[in-house]
Each structure stands twice: as C-alpha cells, then as structure tokens.
N, CA, C and O atoms as a GROMACS GRO file, in nm:
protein
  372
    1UNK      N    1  -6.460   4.619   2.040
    1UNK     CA    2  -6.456   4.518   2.141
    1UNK      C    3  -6.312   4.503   2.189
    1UNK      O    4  -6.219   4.505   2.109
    2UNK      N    5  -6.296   4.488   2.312
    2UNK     CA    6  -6.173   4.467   2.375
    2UNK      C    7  -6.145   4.357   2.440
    2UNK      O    8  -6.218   4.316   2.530
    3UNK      N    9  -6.004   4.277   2.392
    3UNK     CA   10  -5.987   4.158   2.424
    3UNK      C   11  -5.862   4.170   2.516
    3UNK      O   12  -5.771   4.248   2.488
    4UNK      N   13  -5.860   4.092   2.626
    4UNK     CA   14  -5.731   4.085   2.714
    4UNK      C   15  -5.623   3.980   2.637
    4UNK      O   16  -5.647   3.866   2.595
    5UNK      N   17  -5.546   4.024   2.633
    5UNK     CA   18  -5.440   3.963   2.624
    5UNK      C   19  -5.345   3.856   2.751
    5UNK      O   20  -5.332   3.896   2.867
    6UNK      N   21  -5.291   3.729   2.705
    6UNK     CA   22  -5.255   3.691   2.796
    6UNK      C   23  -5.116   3.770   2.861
    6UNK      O   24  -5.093   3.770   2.982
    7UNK      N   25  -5.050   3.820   2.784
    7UNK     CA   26  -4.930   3.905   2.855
    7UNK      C   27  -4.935   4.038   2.876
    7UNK      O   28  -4.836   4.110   2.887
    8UNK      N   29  -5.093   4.087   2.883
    8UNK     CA   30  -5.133   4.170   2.977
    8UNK      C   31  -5.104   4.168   3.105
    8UNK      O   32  -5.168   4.079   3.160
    9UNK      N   33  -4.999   4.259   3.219
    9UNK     CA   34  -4.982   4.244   3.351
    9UNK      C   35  -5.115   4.247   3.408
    9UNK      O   36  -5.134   4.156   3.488
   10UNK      N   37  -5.234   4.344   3.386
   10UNK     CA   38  -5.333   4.355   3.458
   10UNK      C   39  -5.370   4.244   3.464
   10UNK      O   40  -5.336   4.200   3.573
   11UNK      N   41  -5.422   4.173   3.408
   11UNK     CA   42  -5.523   4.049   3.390
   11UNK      C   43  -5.468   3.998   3.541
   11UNK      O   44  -5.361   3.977   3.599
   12UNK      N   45  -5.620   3.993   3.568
   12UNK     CA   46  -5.650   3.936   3.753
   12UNK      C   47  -5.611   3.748   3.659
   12UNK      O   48  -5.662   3.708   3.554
   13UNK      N   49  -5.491   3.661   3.762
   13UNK     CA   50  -5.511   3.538   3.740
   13UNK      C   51  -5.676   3.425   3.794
   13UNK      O   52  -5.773   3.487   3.838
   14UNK      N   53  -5.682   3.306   3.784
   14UNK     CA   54  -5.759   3.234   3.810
   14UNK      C   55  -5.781   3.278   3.988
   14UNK      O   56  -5.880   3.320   4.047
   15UNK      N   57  -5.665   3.253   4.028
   15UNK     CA   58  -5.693   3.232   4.197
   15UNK      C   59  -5.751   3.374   4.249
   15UNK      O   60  -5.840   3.372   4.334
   16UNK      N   61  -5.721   3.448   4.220
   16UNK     CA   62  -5.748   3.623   4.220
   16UNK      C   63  -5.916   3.622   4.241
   16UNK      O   64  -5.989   3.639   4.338
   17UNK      N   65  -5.941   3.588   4.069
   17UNK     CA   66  -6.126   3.611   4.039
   17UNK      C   67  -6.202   3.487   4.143
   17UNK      O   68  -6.306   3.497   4.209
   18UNK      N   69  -6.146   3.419   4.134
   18UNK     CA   70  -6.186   3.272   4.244
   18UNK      C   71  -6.226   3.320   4.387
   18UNK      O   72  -6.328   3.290   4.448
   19UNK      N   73  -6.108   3.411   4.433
   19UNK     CA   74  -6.072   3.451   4.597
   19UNK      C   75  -6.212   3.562   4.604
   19UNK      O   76  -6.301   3.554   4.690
   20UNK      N   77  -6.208   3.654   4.504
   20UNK     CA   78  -6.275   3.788   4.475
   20UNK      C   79  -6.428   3.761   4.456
   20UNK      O   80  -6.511   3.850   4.478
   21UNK      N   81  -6.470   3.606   4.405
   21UNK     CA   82  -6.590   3.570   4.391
   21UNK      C   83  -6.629   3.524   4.562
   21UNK      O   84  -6.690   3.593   4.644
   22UNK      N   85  -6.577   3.399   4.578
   22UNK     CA   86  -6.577   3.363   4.721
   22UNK      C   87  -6.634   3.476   4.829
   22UNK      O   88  -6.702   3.442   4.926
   23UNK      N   89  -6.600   3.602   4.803
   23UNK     CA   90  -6.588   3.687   4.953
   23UNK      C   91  -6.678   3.786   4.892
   23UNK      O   92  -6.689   3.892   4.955
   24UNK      N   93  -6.745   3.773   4.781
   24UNK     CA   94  -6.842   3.878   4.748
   24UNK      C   95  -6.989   3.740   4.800
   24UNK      O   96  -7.099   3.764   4.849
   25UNK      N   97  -6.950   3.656   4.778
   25UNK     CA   98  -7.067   3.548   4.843
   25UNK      C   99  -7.095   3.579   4.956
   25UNK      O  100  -7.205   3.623   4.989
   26UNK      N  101  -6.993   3.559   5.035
   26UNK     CA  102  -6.951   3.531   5.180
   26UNK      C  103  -7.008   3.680   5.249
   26UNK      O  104  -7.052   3.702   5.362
   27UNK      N  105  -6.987   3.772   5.132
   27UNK     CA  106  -7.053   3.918   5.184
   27UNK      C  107  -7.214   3.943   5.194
   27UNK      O  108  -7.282   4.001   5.279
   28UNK      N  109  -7.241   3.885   5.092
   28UNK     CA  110  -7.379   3.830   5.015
   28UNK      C  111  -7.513   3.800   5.127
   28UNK      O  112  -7.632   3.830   5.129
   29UNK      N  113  -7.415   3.720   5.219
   29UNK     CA  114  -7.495   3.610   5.274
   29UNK      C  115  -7.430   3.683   5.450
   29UNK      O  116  -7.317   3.726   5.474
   30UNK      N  117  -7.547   3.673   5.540
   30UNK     CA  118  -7.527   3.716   5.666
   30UNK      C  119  -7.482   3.575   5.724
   30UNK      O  120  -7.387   3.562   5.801
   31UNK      N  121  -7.541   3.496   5.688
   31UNK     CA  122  -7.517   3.375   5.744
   31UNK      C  123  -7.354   3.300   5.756
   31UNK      O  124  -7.281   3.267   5.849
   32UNK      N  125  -7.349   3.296   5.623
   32UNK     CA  126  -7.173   3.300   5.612
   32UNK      C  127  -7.135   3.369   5.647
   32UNK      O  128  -7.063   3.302   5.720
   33UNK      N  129  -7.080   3.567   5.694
   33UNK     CA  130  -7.059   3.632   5.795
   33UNK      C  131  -7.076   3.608   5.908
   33UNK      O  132  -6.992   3.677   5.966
   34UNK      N  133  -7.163   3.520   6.024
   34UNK     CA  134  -7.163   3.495   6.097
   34UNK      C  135  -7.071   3.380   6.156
   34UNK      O  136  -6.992   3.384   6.250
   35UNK      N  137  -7.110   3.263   6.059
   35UNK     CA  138  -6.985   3.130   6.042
   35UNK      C  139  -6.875   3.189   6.027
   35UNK      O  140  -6.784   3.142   6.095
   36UNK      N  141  -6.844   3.301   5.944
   36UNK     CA  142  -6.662   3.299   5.995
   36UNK      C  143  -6.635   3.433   6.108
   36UNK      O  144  -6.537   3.504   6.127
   37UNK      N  145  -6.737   3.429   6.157
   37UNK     CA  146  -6.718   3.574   6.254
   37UNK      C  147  -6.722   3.442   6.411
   37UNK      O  148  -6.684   3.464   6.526
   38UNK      N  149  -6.767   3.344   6.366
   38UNK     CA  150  -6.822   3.267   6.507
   38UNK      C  151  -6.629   3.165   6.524
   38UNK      O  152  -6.564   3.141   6.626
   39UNK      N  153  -6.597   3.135   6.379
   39UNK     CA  154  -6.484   3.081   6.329
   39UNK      C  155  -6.370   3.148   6.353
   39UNK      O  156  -6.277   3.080   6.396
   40UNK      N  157  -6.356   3.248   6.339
   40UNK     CA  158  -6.223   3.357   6.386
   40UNK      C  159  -6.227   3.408   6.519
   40UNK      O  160  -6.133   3.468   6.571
   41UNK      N  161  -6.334   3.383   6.574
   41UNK     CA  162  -6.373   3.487   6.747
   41UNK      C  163  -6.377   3.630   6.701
   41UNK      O  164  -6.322   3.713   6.773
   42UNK      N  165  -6.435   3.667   6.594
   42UNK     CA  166  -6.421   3.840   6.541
   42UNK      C  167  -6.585   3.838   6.542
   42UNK      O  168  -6.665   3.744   6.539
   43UNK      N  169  -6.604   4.016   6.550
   43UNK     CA  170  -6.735   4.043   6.516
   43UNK      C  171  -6.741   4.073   6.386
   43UNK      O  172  -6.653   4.115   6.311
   44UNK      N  173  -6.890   4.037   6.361
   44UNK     CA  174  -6.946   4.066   6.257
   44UNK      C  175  -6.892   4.182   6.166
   44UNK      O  176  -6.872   4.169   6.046
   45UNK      N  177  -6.875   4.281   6.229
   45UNK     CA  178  -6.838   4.453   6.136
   45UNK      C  179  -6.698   4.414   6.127
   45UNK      O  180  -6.649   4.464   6.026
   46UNK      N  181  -6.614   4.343   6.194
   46UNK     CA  182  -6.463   4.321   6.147
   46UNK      C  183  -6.467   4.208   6.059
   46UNK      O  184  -6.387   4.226   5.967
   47UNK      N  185  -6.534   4.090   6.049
   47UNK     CA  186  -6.505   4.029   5.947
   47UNK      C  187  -6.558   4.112   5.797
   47UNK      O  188  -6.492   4.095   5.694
   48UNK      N  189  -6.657   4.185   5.798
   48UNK     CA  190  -6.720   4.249   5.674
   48UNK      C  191  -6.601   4.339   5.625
   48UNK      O  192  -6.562   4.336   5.509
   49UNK      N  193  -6.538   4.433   5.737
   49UNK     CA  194  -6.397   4.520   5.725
   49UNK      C  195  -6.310   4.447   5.641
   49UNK      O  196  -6.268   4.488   5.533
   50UNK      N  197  -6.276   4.309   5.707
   50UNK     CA  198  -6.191   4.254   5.721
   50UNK      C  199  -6.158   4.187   5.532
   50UNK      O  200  -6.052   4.162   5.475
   51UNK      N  201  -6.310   4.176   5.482
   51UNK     CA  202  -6.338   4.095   5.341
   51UNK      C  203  -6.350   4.233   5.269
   51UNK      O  204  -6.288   4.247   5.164
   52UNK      N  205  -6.437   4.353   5.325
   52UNK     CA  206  -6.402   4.455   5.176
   52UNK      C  207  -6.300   4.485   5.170
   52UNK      O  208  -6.270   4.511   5.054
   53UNK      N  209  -6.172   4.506   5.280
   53UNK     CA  210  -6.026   4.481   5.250
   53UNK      C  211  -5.950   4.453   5.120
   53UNK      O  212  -5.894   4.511   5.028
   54UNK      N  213  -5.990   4.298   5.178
   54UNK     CA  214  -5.945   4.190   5.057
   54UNK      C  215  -5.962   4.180   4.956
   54UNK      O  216  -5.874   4.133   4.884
   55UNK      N  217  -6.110   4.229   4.895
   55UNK     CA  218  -6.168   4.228   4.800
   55UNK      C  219  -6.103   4.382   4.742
   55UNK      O  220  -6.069   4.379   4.624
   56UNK      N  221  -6.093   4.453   4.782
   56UNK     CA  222  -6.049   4.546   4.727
   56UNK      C  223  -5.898   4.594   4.684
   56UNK      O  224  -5.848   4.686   4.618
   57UNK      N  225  -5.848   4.460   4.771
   57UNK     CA  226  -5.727   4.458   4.770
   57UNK      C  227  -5.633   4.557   4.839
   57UNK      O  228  -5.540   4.600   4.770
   58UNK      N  229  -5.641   4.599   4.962
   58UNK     CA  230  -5.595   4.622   5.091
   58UNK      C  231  -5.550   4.553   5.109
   58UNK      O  232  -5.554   4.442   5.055
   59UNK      N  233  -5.455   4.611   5.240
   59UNK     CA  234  -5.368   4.472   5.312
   59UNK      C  235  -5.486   4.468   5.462
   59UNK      O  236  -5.544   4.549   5.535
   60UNK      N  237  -5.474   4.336   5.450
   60UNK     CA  238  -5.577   4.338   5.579
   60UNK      C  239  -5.478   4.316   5.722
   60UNK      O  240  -5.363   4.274   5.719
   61UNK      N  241  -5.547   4.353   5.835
   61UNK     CA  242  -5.439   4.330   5.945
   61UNK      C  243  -5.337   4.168   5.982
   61UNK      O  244  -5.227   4.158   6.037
   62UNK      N  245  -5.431   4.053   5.921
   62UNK     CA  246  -5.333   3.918   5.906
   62UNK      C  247  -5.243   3.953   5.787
   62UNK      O  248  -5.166   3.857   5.779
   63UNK      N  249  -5.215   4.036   5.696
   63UNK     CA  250  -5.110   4.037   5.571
   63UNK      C  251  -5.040   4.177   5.642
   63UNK      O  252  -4.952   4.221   5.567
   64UNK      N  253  -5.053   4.240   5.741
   64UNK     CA  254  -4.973   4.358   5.775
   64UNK      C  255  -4.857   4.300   5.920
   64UNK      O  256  -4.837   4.187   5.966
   65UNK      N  257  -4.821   4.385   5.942
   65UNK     CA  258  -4.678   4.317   6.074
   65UNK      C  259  -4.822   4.296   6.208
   65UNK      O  260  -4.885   4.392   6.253
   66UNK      N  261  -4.836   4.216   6.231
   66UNK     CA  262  -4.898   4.213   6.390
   66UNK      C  263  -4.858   4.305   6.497
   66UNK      O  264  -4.741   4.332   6.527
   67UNK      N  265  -4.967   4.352   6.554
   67UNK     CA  266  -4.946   4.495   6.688
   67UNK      C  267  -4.874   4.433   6.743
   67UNK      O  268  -4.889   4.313   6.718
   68UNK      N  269  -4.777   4.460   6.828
   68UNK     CA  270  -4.669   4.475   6.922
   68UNK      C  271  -4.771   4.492   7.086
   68UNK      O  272  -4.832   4.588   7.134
   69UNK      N  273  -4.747   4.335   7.137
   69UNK     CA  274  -4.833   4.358   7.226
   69UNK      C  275  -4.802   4.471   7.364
   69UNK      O  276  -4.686   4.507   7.345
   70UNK      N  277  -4.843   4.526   7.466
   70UNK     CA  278  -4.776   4.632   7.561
   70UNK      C  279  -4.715   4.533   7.651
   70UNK      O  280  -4.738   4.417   7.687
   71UNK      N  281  -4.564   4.688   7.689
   71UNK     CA  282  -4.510   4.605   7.743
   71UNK      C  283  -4.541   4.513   7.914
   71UNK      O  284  -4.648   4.558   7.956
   72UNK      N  285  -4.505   4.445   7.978
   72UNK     CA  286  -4.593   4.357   8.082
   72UNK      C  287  -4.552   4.475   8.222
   72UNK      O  288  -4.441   4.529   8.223
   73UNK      N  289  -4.628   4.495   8.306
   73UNK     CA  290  -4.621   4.592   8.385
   73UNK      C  291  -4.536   4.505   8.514
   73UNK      O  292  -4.549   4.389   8.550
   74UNK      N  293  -4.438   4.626   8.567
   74UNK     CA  294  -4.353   4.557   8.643
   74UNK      C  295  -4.392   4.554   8.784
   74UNK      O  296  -4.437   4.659   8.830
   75UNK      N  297  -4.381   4.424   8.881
   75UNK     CA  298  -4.457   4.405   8.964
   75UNK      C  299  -4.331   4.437   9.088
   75UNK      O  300  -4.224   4.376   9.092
   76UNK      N  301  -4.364   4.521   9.162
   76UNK     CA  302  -4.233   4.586   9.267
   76UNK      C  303  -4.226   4.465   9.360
   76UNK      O  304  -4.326   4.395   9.355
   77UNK      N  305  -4.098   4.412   9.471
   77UNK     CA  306  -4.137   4.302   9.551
   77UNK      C  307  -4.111   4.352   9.684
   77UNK      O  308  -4.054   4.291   9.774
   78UNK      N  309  -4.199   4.572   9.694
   78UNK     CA  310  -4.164   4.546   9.798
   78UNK      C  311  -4.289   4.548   9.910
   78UNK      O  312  -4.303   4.628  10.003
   79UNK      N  313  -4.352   4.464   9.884
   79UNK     CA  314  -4.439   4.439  10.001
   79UNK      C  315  -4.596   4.536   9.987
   79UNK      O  316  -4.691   4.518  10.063
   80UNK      N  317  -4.594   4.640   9.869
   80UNK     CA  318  -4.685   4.726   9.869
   80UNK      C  319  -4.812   4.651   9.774
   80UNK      O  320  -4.810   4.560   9.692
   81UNK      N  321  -4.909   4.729   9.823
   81UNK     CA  322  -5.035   4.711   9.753
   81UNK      C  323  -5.092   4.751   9.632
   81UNK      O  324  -5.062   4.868   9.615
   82UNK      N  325  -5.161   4.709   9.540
   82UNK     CA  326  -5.152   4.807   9.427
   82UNK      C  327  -5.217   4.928   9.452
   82UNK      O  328  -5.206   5.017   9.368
   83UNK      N  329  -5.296   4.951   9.574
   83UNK     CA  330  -5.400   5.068   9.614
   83UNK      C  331  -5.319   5.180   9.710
   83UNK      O  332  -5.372   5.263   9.784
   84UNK      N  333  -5.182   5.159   9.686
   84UNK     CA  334  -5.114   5.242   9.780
   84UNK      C  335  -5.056   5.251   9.893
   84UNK      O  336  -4.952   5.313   9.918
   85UNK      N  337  -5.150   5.159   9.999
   85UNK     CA  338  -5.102   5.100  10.145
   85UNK      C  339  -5.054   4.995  10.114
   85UNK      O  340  -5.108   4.925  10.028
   86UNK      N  341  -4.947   4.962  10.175
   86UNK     CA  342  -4.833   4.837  10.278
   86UNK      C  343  -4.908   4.780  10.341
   86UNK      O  344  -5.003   4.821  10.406
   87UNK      N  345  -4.863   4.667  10.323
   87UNK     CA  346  -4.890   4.556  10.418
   87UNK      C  347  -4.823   4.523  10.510
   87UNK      O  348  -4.704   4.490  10.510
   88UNK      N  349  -4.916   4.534  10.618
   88UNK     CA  350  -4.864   4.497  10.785
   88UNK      C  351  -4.795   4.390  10.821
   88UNK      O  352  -4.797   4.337  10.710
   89UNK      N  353  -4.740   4.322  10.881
   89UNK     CA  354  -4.646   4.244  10.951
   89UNK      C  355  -4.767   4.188  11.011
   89UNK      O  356  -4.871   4.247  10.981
   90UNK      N  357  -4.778   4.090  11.088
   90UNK     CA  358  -4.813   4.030  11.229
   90UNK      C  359  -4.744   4.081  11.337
   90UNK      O  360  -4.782   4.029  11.442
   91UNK      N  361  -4.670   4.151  11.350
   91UNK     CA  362  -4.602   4.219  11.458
   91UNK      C  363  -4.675   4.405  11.443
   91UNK      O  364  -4.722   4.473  11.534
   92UNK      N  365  -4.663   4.432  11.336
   92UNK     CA  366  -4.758   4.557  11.316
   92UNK      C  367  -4.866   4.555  11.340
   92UNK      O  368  -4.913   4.656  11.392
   93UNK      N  369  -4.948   4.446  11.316
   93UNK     CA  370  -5.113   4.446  11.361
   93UNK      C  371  -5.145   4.457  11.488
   93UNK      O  372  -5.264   4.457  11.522
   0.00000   0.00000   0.00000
C-alpha cells in the first residue's frame, strides 16, 4: 500500500482536487456547459476545450499572453472611395 506523504512535491493541494472536481462536473453536465458558454459569450466546443485544458492542466488561452489585436487599417483623406472611384465635386457633376 502506498501512502502520500505530506512533503511529497507531487501531492495535488486542496484547491487543485477542488478546481479538478468542479470542471469534471461542469463537463458531466450539458447543462452547466451551456450556463457558462451563455456566461462567457463562448461556444459550447470552446468552453469544453477550454475545461479539458484546465483539467489537464494546460495553459488555457485566459492564463496565456492575449492575441495582439490587428493593426487598425489606415483611412487615406484623400477624397477616394474604398471601391476605387473618387468622388466628384459639385462642380464635376
């Protein structure tokens, strides 16, 4: 028989097995997948992603650096259209 020791590094703490129980529920149950898929604005297959992650202990994309949003597209001021043609004057028309 094998006993853990408390100054075993492995030994998962309290909050660990707690977090790890929680999200095997939360997996468990479609219903709770939906409540935090309706709760985050995520779909369904990303929150499930998002918890075998965690549970497995991945870094999930909220514990990694956030995407770098693109950069904002530069708007020219000279009078052109985004479709290619210029815009006429009242004296051109």
């Amino acid at each position: 028989m094998c006993t853990v020791s408390s100054s075993d590094s492995r030994a998962p703490d309290y909050e660990t097995v707690e977090r790890r129980y929680n999200i095997a529920v939360n997996l468990e149950s479609w219903e709770l997948l939906a409540m935090h898929s309706i709760a985050g604005n995520e779909s369904i297959p990303r929150v499930r992603l998002r918890m075998l992650k965690s549970l497995a202990g991945l870094p999930t994309r909220a514990e990694s650096t956030p995407p770098t949003p693109p950069p904002p597209v530069a708007q020219s001021s000279s009078g052109s259209m985004g479709n290619g043609r210029r815009r006429l004057s009242r004296e051109q028309q």
